[in-house]
N, C-alpha and C positions, 0 to 999 in steps of 0.2 A: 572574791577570787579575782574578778579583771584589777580591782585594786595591786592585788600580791604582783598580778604580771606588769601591770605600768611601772611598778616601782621594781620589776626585776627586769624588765625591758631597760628602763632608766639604769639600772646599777651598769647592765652592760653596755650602752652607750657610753657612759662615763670612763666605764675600765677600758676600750678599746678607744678613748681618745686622750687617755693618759698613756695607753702604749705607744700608738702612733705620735704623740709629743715627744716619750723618752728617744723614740725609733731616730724620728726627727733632728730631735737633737745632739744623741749621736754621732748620726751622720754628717751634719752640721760641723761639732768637733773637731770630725776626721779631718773633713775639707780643710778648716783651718787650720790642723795642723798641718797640712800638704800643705797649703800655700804658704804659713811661716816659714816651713823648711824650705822650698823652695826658693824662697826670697832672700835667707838667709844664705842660701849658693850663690844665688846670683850677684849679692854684694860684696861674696867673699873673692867672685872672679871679676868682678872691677876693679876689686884694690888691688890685687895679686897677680892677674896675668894681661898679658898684653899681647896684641895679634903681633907677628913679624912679617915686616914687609919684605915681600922678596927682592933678591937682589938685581940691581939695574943690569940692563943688556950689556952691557959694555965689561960688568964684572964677571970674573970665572964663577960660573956655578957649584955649589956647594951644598951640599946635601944639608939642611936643617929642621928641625918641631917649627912649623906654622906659629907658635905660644913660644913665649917665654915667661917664668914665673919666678919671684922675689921670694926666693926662699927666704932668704937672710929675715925679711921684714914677718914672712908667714909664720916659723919657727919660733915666734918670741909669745904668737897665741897657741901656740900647741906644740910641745917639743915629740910627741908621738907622728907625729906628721914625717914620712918616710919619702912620697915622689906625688905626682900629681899625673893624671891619665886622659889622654884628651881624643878626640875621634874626630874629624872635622866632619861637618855636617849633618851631625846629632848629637843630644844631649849630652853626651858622655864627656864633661868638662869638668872634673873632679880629684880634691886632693885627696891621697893615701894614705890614710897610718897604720900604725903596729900594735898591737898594746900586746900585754903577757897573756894574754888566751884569746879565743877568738869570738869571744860572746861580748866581751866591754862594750864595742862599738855597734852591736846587731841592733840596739836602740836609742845609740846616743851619736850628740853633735861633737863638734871640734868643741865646745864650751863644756863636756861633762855629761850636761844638761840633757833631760830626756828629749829624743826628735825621733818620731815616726818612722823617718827615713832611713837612722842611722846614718856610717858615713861609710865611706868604702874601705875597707880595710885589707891588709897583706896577713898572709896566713902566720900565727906567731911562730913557728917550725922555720921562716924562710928566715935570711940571711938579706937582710935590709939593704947590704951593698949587691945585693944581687951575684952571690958569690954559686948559689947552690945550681942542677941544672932546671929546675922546675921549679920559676914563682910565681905563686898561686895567689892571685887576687877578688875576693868574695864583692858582691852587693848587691840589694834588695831589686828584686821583681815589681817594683810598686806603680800600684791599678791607676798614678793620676802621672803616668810613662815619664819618670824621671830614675836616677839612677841606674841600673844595667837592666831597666825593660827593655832596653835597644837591644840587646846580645840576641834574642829569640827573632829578631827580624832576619839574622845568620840564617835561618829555618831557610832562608828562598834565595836561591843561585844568584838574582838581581841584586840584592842587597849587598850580597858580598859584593858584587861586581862595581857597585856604587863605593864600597866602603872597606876595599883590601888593605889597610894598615890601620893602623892606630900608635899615642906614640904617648911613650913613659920617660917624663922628665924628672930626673932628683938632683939634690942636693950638688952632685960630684958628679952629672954628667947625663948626656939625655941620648934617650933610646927608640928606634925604631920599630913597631912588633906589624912584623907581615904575618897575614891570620894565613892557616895552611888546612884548618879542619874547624868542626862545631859538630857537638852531637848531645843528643840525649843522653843522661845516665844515674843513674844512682847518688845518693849522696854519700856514700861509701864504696864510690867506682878506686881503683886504682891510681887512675890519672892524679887523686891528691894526694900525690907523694912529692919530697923533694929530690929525690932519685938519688943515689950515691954513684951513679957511672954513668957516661954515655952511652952504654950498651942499652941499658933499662931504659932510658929517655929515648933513643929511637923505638926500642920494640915497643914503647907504646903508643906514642907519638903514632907509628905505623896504623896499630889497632881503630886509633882515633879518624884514620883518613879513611879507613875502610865504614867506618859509620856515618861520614862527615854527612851531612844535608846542603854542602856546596862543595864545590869541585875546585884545587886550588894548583897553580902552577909551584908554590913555594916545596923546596922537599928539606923538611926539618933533619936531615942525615948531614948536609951543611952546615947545620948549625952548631953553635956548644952551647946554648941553651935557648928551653923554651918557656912563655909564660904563659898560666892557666888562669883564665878571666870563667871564671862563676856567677848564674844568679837560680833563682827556684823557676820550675817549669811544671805544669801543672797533667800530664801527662797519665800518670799514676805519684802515689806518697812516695814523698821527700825527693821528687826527678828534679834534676837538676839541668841547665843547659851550659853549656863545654864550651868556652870558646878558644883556641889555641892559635897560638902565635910561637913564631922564631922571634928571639929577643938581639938588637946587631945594634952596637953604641957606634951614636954620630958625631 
């Protein structure tokens, strides 16, 4: 009998340290794929964008994106590639594409190739020239805070205060986006439309500031259009966080 239990004692230290290896290992995986993907951002924004230096005292001041980026040279590794979104002073340094639905890129890089992180992509509904009044730009929540983890830091009035614009540069011309709300919501909230009036774009626009979780001087009734920055938020199933901007070409 104590034979039966050494050796049944033994089977289950063996099985709980083959778990804990697979667990291990895993996790291990995951890490390196965060850190591939990662790294593969990173040397895609050395060859591709470059800081701008502002202009001397002496020169009239001119409104410009801090970045500039080589479409021309970007476009030749990935013609899905639509603009690039940039935040100063947080991650969010990332280029944008389109593909024909919106799931191609929910796990893949600019190469095809499977990436953890995915890349950030524009809703396939929008108008790539930014024709429509609502464009709507998706990406990942991910736990090693790259990609749009930053959007839920909107949660705290300081944040905002630290980080009122953001700026969306393409092909044909580069854009200003002053954030005006941020809220929790469904991932079947309304706001993912691309709206067919400016009527529909204020009244929700509106709804969205009355939720906001910061308080914004911008009033999107100004504008003629705005853009919707998405990532998942863990709240309750499928929450998503809102980030909203006026869209104003510089």
């Amino acid at each position: 009998m104590k034979n039966k239990k050494r050796i049944l004692l033994k089977l289950i230290t063996i099985l709980m340290a083959v778990v804990f290896v697979v667990a291990l290992g895993n996790i291990l995986a995951k890490l390196y794929e965060y850190e591939k993907s990662k790294q593969n951002y990173e040397q895609l924004k050395q060859e591709h964008v470059q800081v701008v230096e502002p202009p001397a005292e002496e020169e009239e001041p001119r409104e410009a994106a801090p970045i500039a980026v080589d479409f021309e040279k970007l476009l030749k590794e990935n013609q899905d590639i639509v603009g690039w979104i940039y935040c100063e002073g947080t991650i969010i340094n990332y280029p944008v594409v389109q593909a024909a639905d919106n799931d191609y890129y929910l796990r893949r890089g600019l190469d095809g190739k499977y990436d953890v992180c995915g890349t950030v992509f524009m809703d396939y509904r929008c108008d790539a020239n930014l024709t429509h009044r609502n464009t709507i730009i998706y990406g990942h929540n991910m736990r090693n805070h790259t990609m749009f983890s930053v959007l839920e830091q909107y949660k705290k009035q300081s944040f905002y205060e630290d980080h009122p614009v953001l700026w969306y540069l393409t092909p044909h011309g580069d854009y200003k986006i002053e954030l005006f709300a941020g809220y929790v919501a469904p991932a079947d909230a309304r706001i993912y439309s691309v709206f067919d009036s400016y009527e529909k774009m204020v009244e929700q626009s509106k709804r969205a500031i009355e939720k906001s979780t910061f308080q914004s001087p911008i009033d999107p009734e100004k504008a003629e259009q705005i853009i919707t920055l998405s990532t998942c938020s863990y709240e309750y199933d499928d929450a998503r966080y809102i980030l909203l901007g006026t869209l104003k070409e510089i």
